[in-house]
N, C-alpha and C positions, 0 to 999 in steps of 0.2 A: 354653654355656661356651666357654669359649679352647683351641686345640688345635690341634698341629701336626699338618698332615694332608698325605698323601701320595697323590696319584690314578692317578700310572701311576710304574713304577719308573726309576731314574735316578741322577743325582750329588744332591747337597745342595739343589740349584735347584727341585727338584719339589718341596719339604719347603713349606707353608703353613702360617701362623698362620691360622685362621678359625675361625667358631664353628661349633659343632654342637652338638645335644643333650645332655643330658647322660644317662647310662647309668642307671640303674638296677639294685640288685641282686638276684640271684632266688638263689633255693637252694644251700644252699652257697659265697655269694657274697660279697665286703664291698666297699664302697663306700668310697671313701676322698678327702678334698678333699685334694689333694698341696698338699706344700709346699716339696719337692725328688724333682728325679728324676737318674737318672746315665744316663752315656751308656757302649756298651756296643759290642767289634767287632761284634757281633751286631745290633746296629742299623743299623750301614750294608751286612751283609752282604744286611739282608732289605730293604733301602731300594735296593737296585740289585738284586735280585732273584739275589745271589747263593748257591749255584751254581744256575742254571738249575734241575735235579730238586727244588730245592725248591721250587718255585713251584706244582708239583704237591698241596701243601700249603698255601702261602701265597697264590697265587693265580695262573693263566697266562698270564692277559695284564695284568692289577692286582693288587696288593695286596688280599685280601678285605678285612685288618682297615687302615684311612684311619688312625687315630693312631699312631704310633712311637711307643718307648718300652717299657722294660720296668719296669727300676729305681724306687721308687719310696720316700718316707717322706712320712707326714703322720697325719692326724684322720682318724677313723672317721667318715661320716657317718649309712651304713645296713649293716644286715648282714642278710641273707636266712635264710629258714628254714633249721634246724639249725647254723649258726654259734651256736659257746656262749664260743670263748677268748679273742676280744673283742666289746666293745660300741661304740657310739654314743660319742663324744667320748672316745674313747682315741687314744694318739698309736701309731701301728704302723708296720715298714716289711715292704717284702716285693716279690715281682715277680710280672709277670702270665703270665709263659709266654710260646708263641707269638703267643695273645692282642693283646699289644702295651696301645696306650694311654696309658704313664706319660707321654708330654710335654702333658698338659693339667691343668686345672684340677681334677679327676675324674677317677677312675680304678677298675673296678670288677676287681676280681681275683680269684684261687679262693682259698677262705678257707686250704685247705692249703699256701698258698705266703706266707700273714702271719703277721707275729709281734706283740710288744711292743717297741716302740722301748724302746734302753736309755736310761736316762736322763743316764749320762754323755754321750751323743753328740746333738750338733743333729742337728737335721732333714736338713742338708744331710751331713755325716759317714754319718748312719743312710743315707741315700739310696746312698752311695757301695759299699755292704754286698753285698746277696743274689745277684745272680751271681756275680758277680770270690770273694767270700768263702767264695758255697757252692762255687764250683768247687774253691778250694785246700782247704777241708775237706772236699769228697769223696773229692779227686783222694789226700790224705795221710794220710788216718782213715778213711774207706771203703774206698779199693779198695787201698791200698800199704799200706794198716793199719802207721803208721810206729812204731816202738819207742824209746823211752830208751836211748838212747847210738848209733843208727843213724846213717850217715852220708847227707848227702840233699845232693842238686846239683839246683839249682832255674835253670833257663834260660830266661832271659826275667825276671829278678830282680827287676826295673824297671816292670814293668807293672803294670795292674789289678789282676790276679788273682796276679801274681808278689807283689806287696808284703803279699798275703794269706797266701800260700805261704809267704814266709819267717820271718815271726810264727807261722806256726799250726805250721810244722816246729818251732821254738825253745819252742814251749807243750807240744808233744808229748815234746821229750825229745831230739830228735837234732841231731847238729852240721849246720851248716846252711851250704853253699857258695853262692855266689850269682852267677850268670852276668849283667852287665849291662855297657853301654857305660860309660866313662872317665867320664864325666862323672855317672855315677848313683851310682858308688862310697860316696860318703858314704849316700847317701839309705838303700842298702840296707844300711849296718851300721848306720847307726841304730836299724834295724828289729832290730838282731840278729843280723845274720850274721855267723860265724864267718870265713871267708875270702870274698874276692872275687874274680872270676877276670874279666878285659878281654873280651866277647863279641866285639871283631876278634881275636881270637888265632886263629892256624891252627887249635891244638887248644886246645879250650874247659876238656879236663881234665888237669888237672896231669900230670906225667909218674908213673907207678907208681900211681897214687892209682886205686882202685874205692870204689863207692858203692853201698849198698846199696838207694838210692832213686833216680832220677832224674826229676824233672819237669820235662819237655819242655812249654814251652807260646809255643814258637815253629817249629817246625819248618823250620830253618835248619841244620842237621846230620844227614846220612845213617844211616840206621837201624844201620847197622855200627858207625859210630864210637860211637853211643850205648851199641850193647849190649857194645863194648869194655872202656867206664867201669867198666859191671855186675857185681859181684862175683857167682859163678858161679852164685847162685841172687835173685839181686838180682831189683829190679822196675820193670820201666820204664812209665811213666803216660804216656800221650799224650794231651793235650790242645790241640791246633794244627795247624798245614799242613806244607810240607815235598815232598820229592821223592821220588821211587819211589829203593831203595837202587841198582839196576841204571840208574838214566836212564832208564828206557824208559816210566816214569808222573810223569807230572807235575799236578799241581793242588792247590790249599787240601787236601783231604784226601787226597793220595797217600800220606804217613807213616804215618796214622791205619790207612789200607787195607793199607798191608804188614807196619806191625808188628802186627795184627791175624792176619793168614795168617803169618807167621813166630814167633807167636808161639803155635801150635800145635804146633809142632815143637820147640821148642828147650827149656833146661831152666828159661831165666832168666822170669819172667813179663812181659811185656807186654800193657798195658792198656791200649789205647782206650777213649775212656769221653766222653760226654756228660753235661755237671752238671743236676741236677736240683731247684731250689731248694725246701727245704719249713721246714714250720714248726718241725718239730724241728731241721734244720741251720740255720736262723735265730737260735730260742733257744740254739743251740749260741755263735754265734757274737756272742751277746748278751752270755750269760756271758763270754767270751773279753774282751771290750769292757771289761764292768763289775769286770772284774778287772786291768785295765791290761795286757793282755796281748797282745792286737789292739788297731790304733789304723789307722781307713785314713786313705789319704794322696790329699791333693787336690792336683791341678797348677793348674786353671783353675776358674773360676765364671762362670754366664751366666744371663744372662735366656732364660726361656720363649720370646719374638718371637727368642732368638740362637740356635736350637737349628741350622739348618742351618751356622751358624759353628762350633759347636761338635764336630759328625760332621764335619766339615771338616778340625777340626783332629784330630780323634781317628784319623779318616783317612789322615790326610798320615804316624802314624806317630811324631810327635815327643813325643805329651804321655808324663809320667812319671805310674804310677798313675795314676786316677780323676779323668776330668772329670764337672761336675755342672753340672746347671740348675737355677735356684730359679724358685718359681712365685709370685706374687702371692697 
């Protein structure tokens, strides 16, 4: 089969279309012939092998797993001993973990992390779903358990995961502020959102205004300012990179790491949190779908052989929401 393959880590350039094998599924497993996959920061984080300590995982001098890809929707083709909630020629979408895989033709995943594609959304829509989607229904319904009539500030309004965040805030029940650049303003009231706040502003939150929610999923404002927004028992989600609040840490997860230890001590909750794709927050976000309630949002589409143009461009920073790859 076809498959973008990766042999040592690097920029986009190492990324190959070639064949190889095709996988097979073994227990617990389902096999799936893609027919869209998405692209994801996570993908080029583990495609330059970044940060370093994870390779400890993912591999130390290569990549263990050669395909990219997480994101995935298409047809069943096999499912391994004890898979019962789907079969053979059902259309499913879902992601494979650390795994990897989704930019081929084939793609074998844990059956706990597929679902049933809804039937309002293509292939390439459904594709666009399981991380960006589970992250905002974890990050809003799991760990900030949001309520009817809360008020929530979503930062990073714009992106992947944000444009999931701000529908699933508004499906939930609370008013829904939406931090993105001048130029995304419409995109994100489309979606729903109650006000919109210019992400160049010095201060991101209105002046007087607390939030009993904040989702941080750029980490581009110091842990202080955040927990300032906070109304006094509020909750802060952190899911992004960011700065140590004193200057003295810096890296992709400095934010994650102090409001983690700051957030032992103080009254307001902070949560770092890592998303966890499964079958249950998929059908979650199935329903969300099939009730017009989520609807994701694509910038770009590319061909399978595009996919180093496509981390490219997710790279650079500029797409809006969800790039995808369609597969033959």
């Amino acid at each position: 089969m076809k498959a973008i393959v990766q042999h040592e880590y690097g920029s986009p350039d190492t990324l190959r279309l070639e064949d190889v094998d095709r996988p097979d599924a073994g227990p617990g497993q389902v096999l799936v012939r893609v027919c869209a996959a998405s692209v994801n920061a996570a993908d080029w984080h583990i495609m330059r092998g970044d940060p370093k300590v994870a390779r400890l995982q993912l591999g130390v001098r290569r990549p263990k797993a050669l395909v990219r890809g997480r994101d995935f929707a298409g047809e069943v083709a096999e499912v391994g001993a004890g898979v019962t909630h789907v079969g053979p020629g059902d259309e499913v979408f879902g992601e494979t973990g650390m795994a990897d895989g989704a930019f081929a033709e084939y793609v074998r995943a844990p059956a706990g992390q597929v679902a049933s594609k809804p039937a309002e959304l293509t292939f390439e829509q459904a594709a666009a779903v399981p991380l960006a989607g589970c992250t905002a229904l974890q990050a809003l319904r799991d760990v900030a358990r949001v309520q009817p009539g809360q008020r929530l500030l979503v930062n990073g309004a714009s992106g992947g995961v944000g444009t999931f965040a701000v529908q699933i805030g508004k499906a939930l029940g609370a008013h829904v502020t939406a931090v993105c650049s001048t130029r995304n303003a419409e995109l994100v009231r489309s979606l729903g959102a109650d006000d919109v706040v210019d992400s160049t502003a010095e201060d991101v939150v209105p002046a007087r205004q607390r939030f009993d929610v904040i989702l941080d999923l750029v980490g581009n404002r110091r842990l202080r300012e955040l927990r300032r927004a906070l109304t006094e028992r509020g909750t802060l989600v952190l899911s992004g990179g960011g700065v140590f609040d004193g200057g003295s840490l810096v890296g992709p997860m400095a934010l994650m790491i102090s409001g983690g230890l700051v957030g032992r001590i103080v009254r307001q909750r902070i949560r770092p949190f890592s998303a966890t794709p499964t079958t249950e927050r998929l059908t979650a976000l199935a329903r969300l779908a099939e009730s017009g309630q989520v609807r994701p949002v694509i910038d770009r589409t590319y061909a399978l052989a595009d996919v180093p143009a496509a981390v490219r461009y997710l790279e650079s920073e500029h797409a809006r929401a969800k790039v995808v790859v369609t597969v033959p």
